[in-house]
N, C-alpha and C positions, 0 to 999 in steps of 0.2 A: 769692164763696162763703166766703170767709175770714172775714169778717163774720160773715155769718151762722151761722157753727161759734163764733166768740167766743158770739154770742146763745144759742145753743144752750145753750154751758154753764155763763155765767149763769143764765140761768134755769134749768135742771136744781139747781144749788149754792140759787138764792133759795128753790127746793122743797125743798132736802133736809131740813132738819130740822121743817119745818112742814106736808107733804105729799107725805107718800111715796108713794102711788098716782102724783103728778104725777110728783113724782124719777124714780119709776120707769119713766115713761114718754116720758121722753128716752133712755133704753136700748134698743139693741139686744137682740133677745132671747136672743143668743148672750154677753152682754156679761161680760166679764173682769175683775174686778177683784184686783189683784197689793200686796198689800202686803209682801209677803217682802224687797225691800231698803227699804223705807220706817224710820220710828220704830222701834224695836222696840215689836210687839203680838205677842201673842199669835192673831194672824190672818195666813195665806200669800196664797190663793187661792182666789177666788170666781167659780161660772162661772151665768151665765141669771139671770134675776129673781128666784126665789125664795133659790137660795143667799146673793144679793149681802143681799135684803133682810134675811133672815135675820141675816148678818155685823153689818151695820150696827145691826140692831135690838142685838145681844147690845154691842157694840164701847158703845154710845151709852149703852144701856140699866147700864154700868160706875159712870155717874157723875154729880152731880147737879149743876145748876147749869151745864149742859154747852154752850158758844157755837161754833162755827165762824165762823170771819170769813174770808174772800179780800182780802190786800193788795194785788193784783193780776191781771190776767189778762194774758198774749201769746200772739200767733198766733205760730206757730213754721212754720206753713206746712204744704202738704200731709197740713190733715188735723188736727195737732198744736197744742193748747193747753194751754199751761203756767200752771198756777194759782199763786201762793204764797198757802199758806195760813196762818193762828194757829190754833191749838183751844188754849180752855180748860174748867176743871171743875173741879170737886173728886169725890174717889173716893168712891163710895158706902159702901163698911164702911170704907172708910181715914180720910175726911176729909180726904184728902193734896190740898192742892193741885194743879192740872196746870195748865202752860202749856207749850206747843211749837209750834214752825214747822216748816213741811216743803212739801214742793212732789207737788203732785200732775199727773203727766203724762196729758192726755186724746187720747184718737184717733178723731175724728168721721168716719164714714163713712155718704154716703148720710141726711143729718141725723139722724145717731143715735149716741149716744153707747158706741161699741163695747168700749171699753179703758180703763180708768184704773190707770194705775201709781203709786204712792206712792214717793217719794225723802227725804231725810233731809235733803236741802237745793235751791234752783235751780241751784246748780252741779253734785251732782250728776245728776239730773235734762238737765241741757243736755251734760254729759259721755254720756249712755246714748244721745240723738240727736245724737252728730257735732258739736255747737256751741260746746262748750267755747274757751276762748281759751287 
């Protein structure tokens, strides 16, 4: 099953910027997404498919030139896949360059993608489930 929750959300992330109907449909329809300890954004918490897509349309819709890249995935187990990601861009009335890393924590339930938490790092992130060294 473990597998298959990685597959899960690869493919959910290869939808995200190119086919949101799809993205969206690796989500639970109860699905949560928590950016509150993540980067700082301007975005807390987002709950059901329209909220989330909403978030993301406004979040994405910031900036031009805008890439998401995954450096990685692990299964962390029951459920839990840890992404580290890059995003970059440049700000739409800023110009401002943007690059950052962060890790975003997924929670697959019932092959569907229930929960995603945003962290500021994989350390953080592996400190909020227990794993920290």
């Amino acid at each position: 099953m473990s597998k298959e929750n990685v597959e899960i959300v690869r493919a959910h992330i290869q939808a995200y910027l190119h086919d949101a109907a799809r993205a969206l449909s690796f989500f639970d329809p109860y699905v949560v997404i928590d950016w509150s300890r993540g980067p700082e954004l301007d975005l807390e918490v987002a709950y059901g498919h329209e909220a989330v897509a909403q978030a993301i349309a406004h979040f994405v819709g910031a900036f031009d030139e805008y890439a998401y890249e995954v450096e990685r995935l692990t299964d962390l187990g029951s459920g839990a896949i840890l992404a580290a990601v890059t995003e970059t861009g440049r700000g739409k009335s800023s110009g401002v360059p943007v690059r950052r890393s962060y890790a975003a924590l997924y929670t697959v339930i019932d092959r569907k993608i229930a929960r995603i938490t945003i962290f500021p790092s994989e350390e953080r992130a592996l400190e909020a489930v227990g794993l920290s060294e």
